[in-house]
N, C-alpha and C positions, 0 to 999 in steps of 0.2 A: 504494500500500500504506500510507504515511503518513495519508492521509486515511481510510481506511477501518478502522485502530487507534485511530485519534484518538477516530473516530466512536463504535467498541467500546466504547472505555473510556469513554466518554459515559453512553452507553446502561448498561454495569456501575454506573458511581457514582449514576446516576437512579433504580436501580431501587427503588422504594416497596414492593414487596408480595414479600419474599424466599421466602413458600410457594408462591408461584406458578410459581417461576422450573425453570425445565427445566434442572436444572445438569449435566447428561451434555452437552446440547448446549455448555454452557459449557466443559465440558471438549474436546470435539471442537474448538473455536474455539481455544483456549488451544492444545491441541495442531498445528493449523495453525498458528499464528505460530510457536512451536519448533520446526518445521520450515523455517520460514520465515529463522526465527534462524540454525539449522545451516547450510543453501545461504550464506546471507550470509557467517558464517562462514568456509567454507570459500571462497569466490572472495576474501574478502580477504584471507585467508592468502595465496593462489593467488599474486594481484596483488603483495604483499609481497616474495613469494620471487622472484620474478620479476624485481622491480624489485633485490634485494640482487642478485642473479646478474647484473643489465644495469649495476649499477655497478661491483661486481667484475670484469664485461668489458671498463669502459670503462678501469680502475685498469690491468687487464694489457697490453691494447692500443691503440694511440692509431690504428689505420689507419681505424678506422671509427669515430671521436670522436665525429663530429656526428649519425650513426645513434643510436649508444649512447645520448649525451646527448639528445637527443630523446623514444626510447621511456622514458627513464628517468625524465624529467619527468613525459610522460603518467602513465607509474605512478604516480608520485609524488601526481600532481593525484587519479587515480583511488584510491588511496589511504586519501589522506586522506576522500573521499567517504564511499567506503566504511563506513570508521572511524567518521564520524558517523553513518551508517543504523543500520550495525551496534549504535552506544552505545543511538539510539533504541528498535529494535526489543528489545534487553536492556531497558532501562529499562520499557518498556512492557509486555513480557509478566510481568516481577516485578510490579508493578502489577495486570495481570489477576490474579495468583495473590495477592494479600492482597485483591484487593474479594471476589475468591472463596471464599477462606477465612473473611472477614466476612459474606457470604453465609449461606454454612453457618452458623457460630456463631449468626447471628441466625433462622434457621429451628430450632436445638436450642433457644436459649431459648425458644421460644414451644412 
């Protein structure tokens, strides 16, 4: 998915000739990654809670330490993953929406 936004947003800052441009399809594209962003979203919140609740287990009970501490890592690791996709795909669909909006503005001037 990283490589295939990358790509998008390529293809939006190249574009030479903005009367030409089908920008409904643009919008449909723009609209898949924000859906793409919410799923994201939501499984790293998921992941988050998950991981406060498996530390919060590990704090109340010590019989299953090394269970706890283990998934809690992984969360941790998957996490912070997360976190960074999720910054990208925010960062990147703001992006789509100003080449878009320059888009437009440059097909009104003319």
């Amino acid at each position: 998915m990283t490589t295939e936004i990358k790509f998008y947003l390529t293809y939006l800052q190249n574009l030479k000739n903005p009367s030409k441009v089908d920008f409904e399809q643009i919008l449909i594209r723009i609209q898949f990654y924000q859906h793409e962003r919410l799923i994201h979203l939501i499984v790293t919140m998921s992941v988050a809670v998950i991981m406060i609740l498996l530390f919060l287990a590990f704090q109340r009970d010590n019989a299953f330490w090394l269970a706890n501490m283990a998934l809690f890592v992984i969360c941790l690791i998957l996490t912070c993953f997360y976190l960074a996709h999720y910054y990208f795909l925010e960062n990147s669909v703001q992006k789509m929406y100003t080449l878009y909006y320059q888009l437009l503005s440059d097909v009104k001037k003319r």
